[in-house]
Short mmCIF file of the C-alpha atoms (twelve columns), coordinates in Angstrom:
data_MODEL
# 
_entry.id   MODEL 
# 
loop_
_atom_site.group_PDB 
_atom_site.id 
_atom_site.type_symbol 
_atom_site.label_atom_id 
_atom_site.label_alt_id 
_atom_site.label_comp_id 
_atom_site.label_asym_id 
_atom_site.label_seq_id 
_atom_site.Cartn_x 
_atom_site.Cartn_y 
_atom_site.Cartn_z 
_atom_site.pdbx_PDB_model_num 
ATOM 1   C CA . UNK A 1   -5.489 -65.061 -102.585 1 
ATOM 2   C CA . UNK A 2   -2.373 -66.941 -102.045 1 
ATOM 3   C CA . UNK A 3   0.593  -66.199 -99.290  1 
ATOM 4   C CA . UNK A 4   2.687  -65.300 -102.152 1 
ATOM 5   C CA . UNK A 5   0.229  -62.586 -103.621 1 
ATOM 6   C CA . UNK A 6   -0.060 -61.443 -99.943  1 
ATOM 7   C CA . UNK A 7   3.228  -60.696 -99.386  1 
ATOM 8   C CA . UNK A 8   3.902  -59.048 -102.927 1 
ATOM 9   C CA . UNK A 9   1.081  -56.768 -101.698 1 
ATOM 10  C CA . UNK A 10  2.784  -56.124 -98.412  1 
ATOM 11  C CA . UNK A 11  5.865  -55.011 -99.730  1 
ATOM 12  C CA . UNK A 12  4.093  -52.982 -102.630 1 
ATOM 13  C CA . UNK A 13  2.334  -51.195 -99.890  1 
ATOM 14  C CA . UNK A 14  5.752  -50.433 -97.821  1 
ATOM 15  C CA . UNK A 15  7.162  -49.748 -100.482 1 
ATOM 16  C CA . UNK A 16  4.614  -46.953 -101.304 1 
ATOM 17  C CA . UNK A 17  4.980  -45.321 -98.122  1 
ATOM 18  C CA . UNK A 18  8.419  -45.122 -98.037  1 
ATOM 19  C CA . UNK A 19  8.399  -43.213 -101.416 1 
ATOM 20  C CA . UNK A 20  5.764  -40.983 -99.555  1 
ATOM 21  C CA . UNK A 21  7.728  -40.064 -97.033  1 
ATOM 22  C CA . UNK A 22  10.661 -39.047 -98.588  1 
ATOM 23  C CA . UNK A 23  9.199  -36.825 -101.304 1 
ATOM 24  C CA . UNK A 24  6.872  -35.049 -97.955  1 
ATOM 25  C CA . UNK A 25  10.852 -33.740 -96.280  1 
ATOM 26  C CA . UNK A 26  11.107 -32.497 -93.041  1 
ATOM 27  C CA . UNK A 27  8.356  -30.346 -93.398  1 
ATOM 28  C CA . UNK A 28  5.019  -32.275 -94.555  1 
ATOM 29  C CA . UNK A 29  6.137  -34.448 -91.339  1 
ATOM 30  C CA . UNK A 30  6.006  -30.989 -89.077  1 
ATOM 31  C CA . UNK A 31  2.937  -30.286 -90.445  1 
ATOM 32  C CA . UNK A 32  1.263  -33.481 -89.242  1 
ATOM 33  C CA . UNK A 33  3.031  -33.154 -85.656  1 
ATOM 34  C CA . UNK A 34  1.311  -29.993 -85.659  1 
ATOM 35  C CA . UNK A 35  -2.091 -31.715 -86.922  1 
ATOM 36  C CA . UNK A 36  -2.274 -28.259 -89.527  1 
ATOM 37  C CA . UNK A 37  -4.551 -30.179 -92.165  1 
ATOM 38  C CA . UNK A 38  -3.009 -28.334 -95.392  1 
ATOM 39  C CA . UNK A 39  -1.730 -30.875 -97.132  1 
ATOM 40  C CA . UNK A 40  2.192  -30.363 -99.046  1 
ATOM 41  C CA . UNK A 41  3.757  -27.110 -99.127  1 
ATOM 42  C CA . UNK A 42  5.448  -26.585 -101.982 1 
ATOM 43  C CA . UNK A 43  8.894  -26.189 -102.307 1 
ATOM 44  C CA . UNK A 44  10.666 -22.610 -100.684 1 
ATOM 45  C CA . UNK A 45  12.513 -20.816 -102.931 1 
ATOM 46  C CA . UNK A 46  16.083 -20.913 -103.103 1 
ATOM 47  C CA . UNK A 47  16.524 -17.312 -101.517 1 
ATOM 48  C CA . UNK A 48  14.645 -18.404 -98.549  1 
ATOM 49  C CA . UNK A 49  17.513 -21.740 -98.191  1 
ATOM 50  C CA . UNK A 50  20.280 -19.294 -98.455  1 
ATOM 51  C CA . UNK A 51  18.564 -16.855 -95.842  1 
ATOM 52  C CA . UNK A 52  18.269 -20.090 -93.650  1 
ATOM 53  C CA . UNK A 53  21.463 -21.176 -94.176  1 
ATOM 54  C CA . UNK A 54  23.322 -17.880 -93.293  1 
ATOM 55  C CA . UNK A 55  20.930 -17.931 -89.980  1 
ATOM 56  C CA . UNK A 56  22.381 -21.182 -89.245  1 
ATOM 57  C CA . UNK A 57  25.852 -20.431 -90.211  1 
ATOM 58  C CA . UNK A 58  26.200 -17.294 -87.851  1 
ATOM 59  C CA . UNK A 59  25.218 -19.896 -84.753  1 
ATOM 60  C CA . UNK A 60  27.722 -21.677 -85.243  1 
ATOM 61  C CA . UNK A 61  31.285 -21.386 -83.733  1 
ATOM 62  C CA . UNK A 62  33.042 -18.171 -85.040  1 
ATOM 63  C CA . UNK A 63  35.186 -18.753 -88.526  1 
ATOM 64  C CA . UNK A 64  38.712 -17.256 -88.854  1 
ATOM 65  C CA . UNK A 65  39.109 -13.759 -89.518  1 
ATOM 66  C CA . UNK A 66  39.186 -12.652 -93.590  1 
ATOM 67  C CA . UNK A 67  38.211 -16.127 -94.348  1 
ATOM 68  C CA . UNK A 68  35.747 -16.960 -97.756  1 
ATOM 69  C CA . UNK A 69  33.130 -19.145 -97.087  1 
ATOM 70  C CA . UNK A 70  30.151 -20.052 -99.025  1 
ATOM 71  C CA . UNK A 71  27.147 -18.122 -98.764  1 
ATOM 72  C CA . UNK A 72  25.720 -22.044 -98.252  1 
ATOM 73  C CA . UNK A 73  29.287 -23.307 -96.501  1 
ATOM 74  C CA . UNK A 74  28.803 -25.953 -98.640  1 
ATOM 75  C CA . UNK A 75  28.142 -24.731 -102.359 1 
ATOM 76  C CA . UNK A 76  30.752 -23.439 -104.163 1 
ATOM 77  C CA . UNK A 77  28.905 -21.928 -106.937 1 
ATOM 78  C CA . UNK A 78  27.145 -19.929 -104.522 1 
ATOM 79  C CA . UNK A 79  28.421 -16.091 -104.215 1 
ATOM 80  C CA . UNK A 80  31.288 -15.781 -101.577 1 
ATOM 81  C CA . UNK A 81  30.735 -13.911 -98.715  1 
ATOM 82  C CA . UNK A 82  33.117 -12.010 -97.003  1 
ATOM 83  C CA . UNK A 83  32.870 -12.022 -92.905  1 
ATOM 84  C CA . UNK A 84  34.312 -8.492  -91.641  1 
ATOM 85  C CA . UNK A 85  36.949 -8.521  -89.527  1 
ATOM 86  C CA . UNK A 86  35.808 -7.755  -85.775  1 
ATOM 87  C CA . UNK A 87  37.620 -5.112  -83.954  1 
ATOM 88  C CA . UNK A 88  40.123 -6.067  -81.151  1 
ATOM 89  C CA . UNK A 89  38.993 -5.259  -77.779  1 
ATOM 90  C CA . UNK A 90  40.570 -3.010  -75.510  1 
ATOM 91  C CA . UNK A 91  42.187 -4.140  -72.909  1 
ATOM 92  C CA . UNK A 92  41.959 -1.429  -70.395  1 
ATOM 93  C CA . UNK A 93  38.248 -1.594  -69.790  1 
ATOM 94  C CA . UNK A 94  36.443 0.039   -67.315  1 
ATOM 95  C CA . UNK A 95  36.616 -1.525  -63.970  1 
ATOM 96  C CA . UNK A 96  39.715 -3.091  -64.957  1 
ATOM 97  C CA . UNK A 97  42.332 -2.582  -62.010  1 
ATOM 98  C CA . UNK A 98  45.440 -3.695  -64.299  1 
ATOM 99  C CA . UNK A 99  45.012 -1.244  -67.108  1 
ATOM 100 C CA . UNK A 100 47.254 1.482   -67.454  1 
ATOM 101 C CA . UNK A 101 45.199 4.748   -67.655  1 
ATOM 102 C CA . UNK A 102 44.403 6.072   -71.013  1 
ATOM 103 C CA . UNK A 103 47.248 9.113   -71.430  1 
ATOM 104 C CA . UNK A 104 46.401 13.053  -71.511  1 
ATOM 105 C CA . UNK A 105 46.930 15.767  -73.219  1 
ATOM 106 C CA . UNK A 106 49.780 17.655  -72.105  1 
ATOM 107 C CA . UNK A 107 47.396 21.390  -71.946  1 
ATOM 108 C CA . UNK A 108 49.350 24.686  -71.222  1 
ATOM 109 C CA . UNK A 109 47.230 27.072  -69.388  1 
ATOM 110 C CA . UNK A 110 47.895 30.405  -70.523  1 
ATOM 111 C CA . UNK A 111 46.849 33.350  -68.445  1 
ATOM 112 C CA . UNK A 112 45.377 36.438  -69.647  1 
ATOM 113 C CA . UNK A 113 46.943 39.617  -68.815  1 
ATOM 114 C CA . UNK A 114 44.609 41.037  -65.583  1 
ATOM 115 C CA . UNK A 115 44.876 44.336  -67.554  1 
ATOM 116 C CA . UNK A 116 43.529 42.943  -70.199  1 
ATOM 117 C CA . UNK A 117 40.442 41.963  -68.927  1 
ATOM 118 C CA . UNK A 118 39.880 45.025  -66.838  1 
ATOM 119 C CA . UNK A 119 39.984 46.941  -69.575  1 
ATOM 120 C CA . UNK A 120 39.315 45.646  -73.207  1 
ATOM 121 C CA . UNK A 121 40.671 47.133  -76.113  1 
ATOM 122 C CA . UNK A 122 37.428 47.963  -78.439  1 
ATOM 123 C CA . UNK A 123 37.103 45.783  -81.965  1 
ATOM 124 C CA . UNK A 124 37.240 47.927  -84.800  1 
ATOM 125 C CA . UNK A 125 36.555 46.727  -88.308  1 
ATOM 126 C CA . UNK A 126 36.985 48.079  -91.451  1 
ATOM 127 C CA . UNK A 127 32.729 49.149  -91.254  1 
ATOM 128 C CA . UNK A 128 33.277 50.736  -88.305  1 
ATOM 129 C CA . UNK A 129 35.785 53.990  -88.911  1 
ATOM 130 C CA . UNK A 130 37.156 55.099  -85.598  1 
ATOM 131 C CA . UNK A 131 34.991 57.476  -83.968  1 
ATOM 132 C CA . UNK A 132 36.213 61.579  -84.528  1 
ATOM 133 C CA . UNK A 133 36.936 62.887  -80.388  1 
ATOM 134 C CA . UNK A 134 34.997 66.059  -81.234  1 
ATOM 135 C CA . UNK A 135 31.932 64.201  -82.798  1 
ATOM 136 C CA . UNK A 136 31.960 62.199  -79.568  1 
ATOM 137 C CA . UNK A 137 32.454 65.100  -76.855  1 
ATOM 138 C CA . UNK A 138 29.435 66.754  -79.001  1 
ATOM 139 C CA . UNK A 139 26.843 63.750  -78.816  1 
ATOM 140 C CA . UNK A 140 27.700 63.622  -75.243  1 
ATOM 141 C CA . UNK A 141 26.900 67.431  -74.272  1 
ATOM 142 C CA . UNK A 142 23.991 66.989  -76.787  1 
ATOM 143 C CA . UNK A 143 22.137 64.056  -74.873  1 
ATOM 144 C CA . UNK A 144 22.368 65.700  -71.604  1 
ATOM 145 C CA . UNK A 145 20.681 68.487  -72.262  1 
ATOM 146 C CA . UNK A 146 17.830 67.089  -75.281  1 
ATOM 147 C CA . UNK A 147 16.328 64.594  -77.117  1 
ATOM 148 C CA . UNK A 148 18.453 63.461  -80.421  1 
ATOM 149 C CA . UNK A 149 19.163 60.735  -82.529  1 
ATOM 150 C CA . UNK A 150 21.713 59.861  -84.961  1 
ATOM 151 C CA . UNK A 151 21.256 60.033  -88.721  1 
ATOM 152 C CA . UNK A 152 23.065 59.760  -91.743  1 
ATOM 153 C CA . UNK A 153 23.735 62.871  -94.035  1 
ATOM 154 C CA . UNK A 154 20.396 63.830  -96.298  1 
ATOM 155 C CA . UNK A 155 20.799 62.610  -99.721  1 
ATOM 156 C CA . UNK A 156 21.563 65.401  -101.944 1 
ATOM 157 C CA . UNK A 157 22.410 65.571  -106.485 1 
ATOM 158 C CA . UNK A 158 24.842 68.518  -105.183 1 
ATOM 159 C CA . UNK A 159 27.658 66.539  -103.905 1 
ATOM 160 C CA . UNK A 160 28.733 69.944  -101.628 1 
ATOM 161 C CA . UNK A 161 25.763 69.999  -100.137 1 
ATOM 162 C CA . UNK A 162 26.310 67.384  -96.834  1 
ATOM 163 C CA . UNK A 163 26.542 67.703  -92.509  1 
ATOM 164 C CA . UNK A 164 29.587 66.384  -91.581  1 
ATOM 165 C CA . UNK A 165 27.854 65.549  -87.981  1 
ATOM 166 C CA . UNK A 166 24.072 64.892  -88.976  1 
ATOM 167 C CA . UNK A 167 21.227 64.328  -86.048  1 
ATOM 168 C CA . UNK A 168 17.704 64.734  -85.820  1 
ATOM 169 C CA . UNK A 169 16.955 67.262  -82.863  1 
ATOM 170 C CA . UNK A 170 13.455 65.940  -81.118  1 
ATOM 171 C CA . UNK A 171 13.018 67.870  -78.019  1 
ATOM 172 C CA . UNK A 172 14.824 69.247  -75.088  1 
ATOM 173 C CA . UNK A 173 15.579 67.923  -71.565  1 
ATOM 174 C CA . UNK A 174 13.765 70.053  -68.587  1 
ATOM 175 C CA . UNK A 175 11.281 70.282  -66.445  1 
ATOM 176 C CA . UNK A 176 9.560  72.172  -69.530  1 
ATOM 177 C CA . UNK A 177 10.381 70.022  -72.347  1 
ATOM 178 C CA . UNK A 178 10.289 72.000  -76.021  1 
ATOM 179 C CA . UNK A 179 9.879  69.906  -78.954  1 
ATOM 180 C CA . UNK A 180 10.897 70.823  -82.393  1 
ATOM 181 C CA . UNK A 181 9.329  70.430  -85.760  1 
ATOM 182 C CA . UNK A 182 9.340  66.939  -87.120  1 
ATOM 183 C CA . UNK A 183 12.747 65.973  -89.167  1 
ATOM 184 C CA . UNK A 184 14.868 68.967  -87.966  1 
ATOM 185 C CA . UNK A 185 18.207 67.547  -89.523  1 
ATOM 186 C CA . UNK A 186 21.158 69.810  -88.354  1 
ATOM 187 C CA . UNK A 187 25.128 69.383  -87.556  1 
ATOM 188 C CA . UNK A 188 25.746 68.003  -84.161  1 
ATOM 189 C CA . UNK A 189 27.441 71.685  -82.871  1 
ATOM 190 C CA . UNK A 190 24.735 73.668  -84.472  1 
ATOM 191 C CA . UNK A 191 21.634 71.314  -82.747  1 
ATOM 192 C CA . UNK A 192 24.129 72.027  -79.187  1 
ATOM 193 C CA . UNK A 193 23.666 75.634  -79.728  1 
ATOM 194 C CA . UNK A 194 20.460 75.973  -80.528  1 
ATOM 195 C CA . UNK A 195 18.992 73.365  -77.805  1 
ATOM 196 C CA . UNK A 196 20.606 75.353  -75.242  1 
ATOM 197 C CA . UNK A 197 19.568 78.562  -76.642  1 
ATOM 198 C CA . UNK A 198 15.693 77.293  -76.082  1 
ATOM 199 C CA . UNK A 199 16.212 75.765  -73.214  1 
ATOM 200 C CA . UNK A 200 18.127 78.504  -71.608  1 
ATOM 201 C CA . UNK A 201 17.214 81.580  -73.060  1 
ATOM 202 C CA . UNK A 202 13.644 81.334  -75.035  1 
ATOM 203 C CA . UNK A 203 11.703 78.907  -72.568  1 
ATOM 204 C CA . UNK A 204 12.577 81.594  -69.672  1 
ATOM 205 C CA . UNK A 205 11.374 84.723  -71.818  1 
ATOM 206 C CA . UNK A 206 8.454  82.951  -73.044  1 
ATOM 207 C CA . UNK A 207 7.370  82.552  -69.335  1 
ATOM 208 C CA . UNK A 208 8.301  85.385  -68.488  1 
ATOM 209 C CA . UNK A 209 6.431  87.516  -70.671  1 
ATOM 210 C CA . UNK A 210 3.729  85.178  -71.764  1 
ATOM 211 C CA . UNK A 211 2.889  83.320  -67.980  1 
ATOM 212 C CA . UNK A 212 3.102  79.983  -70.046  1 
ATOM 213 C CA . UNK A 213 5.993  77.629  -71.441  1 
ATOM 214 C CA . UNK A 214 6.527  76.963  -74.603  1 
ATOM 215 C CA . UNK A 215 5.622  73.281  -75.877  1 
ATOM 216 C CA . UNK A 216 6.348  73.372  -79.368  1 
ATOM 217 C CA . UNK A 217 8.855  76.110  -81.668  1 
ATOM 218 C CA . UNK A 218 7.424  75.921  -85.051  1 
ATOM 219 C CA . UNK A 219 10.533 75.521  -87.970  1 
ATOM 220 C CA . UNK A 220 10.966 74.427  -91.528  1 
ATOM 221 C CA . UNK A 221 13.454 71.563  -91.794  1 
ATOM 222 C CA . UNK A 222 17.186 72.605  -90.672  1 
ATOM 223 C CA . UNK A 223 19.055 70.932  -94.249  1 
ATOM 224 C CA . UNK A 224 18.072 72.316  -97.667  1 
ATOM 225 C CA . UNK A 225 21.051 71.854  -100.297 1 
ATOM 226 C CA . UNK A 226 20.275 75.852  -102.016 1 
ATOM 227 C CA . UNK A 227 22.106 78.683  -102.237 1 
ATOM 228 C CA . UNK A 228 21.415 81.866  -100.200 1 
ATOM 229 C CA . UNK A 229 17.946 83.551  -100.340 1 
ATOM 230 C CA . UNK A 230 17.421 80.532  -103.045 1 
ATOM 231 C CA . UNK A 231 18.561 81.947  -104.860 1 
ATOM 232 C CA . UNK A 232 20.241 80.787  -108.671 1 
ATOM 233 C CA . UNK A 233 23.552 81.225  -108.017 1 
ATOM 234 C CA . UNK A 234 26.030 82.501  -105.281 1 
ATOM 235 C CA . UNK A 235 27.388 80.651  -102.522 1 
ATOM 236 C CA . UNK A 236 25.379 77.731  -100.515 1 
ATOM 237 C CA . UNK A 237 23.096 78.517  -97.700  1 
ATOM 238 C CA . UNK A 238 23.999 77.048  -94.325  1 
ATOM 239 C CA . UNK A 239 21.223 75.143  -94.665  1 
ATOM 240 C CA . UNK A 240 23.100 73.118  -96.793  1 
ATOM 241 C CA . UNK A 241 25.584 71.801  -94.032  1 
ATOM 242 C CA . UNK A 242 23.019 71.754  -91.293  1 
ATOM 243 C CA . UNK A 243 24.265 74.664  -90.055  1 
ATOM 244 C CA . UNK A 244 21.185 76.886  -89.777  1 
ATOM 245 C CA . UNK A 245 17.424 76.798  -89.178  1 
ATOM 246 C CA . UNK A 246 14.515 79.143  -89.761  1 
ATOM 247 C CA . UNK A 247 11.759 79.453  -86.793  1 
ATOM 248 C CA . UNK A 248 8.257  80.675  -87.909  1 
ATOM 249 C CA . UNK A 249 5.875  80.543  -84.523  1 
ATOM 250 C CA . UNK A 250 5.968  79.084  -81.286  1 
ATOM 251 C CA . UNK A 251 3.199  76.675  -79.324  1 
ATOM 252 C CA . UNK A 252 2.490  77.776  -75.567  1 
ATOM 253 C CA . UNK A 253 1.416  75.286  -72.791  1 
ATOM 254 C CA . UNK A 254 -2.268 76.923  -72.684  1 
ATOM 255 C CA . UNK A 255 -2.764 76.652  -76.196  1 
ATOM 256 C CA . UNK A 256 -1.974 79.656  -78.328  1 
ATOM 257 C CA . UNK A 257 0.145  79.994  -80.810  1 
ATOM 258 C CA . UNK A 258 2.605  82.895  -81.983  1 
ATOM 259 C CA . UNK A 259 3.393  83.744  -85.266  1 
ATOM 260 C CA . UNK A 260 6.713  85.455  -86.311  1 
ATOM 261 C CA . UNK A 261 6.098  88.551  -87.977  1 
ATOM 262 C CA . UNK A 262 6.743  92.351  -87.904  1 
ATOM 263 C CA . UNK A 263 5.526  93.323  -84.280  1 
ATOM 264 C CA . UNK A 264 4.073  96.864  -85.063  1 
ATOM 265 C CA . UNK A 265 0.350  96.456  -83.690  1 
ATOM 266 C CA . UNK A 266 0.646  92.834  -81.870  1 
ATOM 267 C CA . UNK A 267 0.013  93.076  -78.324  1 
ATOM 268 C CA . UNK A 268 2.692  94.200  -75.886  1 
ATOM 269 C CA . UNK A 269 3.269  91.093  -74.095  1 
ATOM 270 C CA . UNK A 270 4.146  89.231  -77.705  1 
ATOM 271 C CA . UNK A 271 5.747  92.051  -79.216  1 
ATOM 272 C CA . UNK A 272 8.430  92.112  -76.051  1 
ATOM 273 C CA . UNK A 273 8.305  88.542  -76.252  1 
ATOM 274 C CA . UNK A 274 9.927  88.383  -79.662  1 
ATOM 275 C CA . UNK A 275 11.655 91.390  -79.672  1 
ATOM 276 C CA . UNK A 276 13.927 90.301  -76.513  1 
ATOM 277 C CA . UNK A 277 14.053 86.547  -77.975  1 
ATOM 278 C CA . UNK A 278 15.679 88.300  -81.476  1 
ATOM 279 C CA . UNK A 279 18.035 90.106  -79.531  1 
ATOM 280 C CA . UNK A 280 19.323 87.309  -76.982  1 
ATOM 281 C CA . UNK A 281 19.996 85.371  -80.265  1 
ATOM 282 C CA . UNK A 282 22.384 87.454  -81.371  1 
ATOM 283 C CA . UNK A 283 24.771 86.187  -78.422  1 
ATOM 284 C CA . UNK A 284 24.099 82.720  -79.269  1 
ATOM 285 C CA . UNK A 285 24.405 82.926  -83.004  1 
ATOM 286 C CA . UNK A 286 26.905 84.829  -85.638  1 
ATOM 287 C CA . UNK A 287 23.892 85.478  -88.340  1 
ATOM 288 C CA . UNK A 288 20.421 86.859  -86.986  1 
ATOM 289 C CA . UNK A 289 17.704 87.628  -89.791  1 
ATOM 290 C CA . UNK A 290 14.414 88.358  -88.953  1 
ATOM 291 C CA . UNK A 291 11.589 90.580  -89.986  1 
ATOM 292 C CA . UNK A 292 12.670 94.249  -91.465  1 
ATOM 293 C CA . UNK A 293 16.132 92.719  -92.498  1 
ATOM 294 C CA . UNK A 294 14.869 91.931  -96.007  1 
ATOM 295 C CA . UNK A 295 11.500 90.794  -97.722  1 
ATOM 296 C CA . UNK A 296 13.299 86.758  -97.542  1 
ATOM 297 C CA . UNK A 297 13.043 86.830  -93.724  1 
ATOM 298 C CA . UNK A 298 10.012 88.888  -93.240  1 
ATOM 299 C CA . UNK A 299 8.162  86.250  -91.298  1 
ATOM 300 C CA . UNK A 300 10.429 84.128  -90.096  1 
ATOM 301 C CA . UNK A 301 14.224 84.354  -87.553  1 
ATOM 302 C CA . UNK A 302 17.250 82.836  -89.339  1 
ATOM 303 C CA . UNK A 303 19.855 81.350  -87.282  1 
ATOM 304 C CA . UNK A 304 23.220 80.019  -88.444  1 
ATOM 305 C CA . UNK A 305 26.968 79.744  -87.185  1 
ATOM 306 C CA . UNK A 306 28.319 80.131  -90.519  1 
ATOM 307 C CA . UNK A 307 30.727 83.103  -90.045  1 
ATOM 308 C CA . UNK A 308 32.508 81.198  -86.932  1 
ATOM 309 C CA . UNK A 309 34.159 78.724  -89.166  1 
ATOM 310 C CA . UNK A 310 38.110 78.847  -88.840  1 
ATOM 311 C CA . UNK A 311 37.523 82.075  -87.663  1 
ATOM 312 C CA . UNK A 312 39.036 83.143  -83.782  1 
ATOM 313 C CA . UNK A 313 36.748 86.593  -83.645  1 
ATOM 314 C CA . UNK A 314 34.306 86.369  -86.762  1 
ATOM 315 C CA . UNK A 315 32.060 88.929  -86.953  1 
ATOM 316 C CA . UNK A 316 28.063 89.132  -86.580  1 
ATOM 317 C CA . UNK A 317 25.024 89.579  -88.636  1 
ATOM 318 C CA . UNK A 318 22.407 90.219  -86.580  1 
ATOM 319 C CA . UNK A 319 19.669 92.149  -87.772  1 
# 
C-alpha cells in the first residue's frame, strides 16, 4: 500500500472516532470510567432534563425576588416558573442583645367580688323551674327520717288526677327499718305523715304487743286516678293526688304475717295489736276506714289527709 493510501486510512480512522465520541455524550464516556459493560443508554426523556435542570438551577446563587425564569434558564418556550418570594427575617432573634423586646398585651386584671366566690349564686335555666320552699323543707324532713326517692307524677287519661309533690316511699330510717310495698307513689306531705306514723307509732305497738318488729306493712299502691269507693261517678279519691294509701297486713321480724280483717275471734295479742294501731291513726290522719265502716274497707285501713286541705280545724273521719 502506498504512504498516500496510509494516511487516507489514518485520517478515515480518526475521523471515525471522533464521530463516535460525540454521538456517546457525557454519559457513554461515564459508563466506561465506571467499566459498567452496557453499551449506549438511550436518550433520557425530556422530563428527566428539566428535573435536572431545576436541581441545578436551585444551586446556584439565589435569583431576584418575583423574577420569571425558565423552567430550563435557558429555553424560552419552556413553561415559566415562578420563584416565591422568601419571607424577611426578623430581626430581633433570639439571643440577639440589640432587639427591642417583642411588645405585650396591655391585660387588666379584674378581681372577683370575695362574696362572690364565697357564696355562688345557683344557675337556673329555663329546664330547671325554681325549686317551691315547701317542696324543699318537705324532702328534707322526709330523708331524715326514711328511705325516698323522687319521681315524676303517674301518667294518668284524667288530666285531674296528678301529685303535685310525687315520691316513691321505700322504707324507714331506725334501728328497725319498715319497708313498704313496692311502687308506693304518694305526695311528699302525705309519705311525711305516714313514715312517721310507722316509725313512731306502729313499729312500737307491734313490739309491744307482738314481741317482734315489723319488717314489712303490706299496701296496694298509694296513686289510683278513681273516684271514691270506685266508684262511677262522684268526686276523686285521694288516691288520685297521692294523698292516701290502703294497708292490708303487716310482716313481723320472726316471720308471720298479719292480715287486716274484722278482729272478732283472732287471738288477743293481734286483735289489741290492730285495734290500738286503728285508733292511734286517727291522731295522725283526718279519714280512718277500716273494717265494720263499710263492706269497701272490710279488710283493709284507709288513710288520707284529704279533709285538712285549706282547712284551719277540719274535721275527722275515723271509723
Amino acid at each position: 500500500m502506498s504512504i498516500v493510501a496510509k494516511r487516507v486510512l489514518l485520517v478515515l480512522a480518526m475521523a471515525s472516532m471522533m464521530i463516535q465520541a460525540v454521538n456517546a455524550g457525557p454519559v457513554s464516556r461515564e459508563l466506561e470510567d465506571r467499566g459498567d459493560d452496557v453499551g449506549v443508554p438511550k436518550q433520557r426523556p425530556k422530563q428527566q432534563d428539566f428535573f435536572l435542570q431545576q436541581s441545578e438551577r436551585l444551586n446556584k446563587p439565589q435569583i431576584a425576588a418575583d423574577q420569571p425564569v425558565s423552567a430550563s434558564g435557558e429555553d424560552p418556550d419552556l413553561p415559566l416558573v415562578q420563584i416565591p418570594t422568601q419571607p424577611a427575617e426578623r430581626a430581633d432573634r433570639p439571643g440577639d442583645a440589640n432587639a427591642d423586646p417583642a411588645p405585650q398585651p396591655n391585660l387588666k386584671k379584674v378581681e372577683t367580688p370575695k362574696e362572690e366566690i364565697e357564696n355562688p349564686e345557683p344557675v337556673m335555666t329555663d329546664a330547671e323551674p325554681v325549686p317551691d320552699p315547701a317542696a324543699l323543707a318537705c324532702l328534707q324532713a322526709l330523708s331524715k327520717i326514711a328511705n325516698a326517692r323522687i319521681v315524676s307524677s303517674p301518667d294518668s287519661n284524667d288530666a285531674a288526677c296528678s301529685i303535685p309533690q310525687p315520691v316513691e316511699l321505700i322504707a324507714t330510717r331506725s334501728e328497725f327499718p319498715i319497708q313498704f310495698t313496692r311502687g308506693l307513689t304518694l305526695d311528699c306531705p302525705f309519705a311525711l305523715t305516714l313514715a312517721k306514723f310507722a316509725e313512731g307509732t306502729v313499729q312500737a305497738l307491734a313490739r309491744y304487743h307482738r314481741g317482734t318488729p315489723i319488717v314489712k306493712i303490706l299496701s296496694g299502691e298509694g296513686f289510683v286516678c278513681r273516684r271514691r269507693n270506685n266508684a262511677r261517678t262522684g268526686k276523686l279519691s285521694e288516691h288520685a293526688f297521692g294523698n292516701a294509701t290502703d294497708w292490708v297486713g303487716f310482716r313481723f321480724g320472726d316471720g308471720s304475717r298479719l292480715s287486716i280483717k274484722d278482729t272478732s275471734g283472732m287471738k288477743p295479742k293481734d286483735a289489741a295489736f290492730l285495734q290500738n294501731v286503728r285508733t292511734a291513726s286517727c291522731g295522725s290522719f283526718t279519714t280512718v276506714l277500716g273494717p265494720g265502716a263499710n263492706a269497701a274497707h272490710a279488710t283493709h285501713f284507709h288513710f288520707d289527709l284529704g279533709r285538712s286541705k285549706g282547712k284551719k280545724n277540719p274535721y275527722k273521719i275515723c271509723e
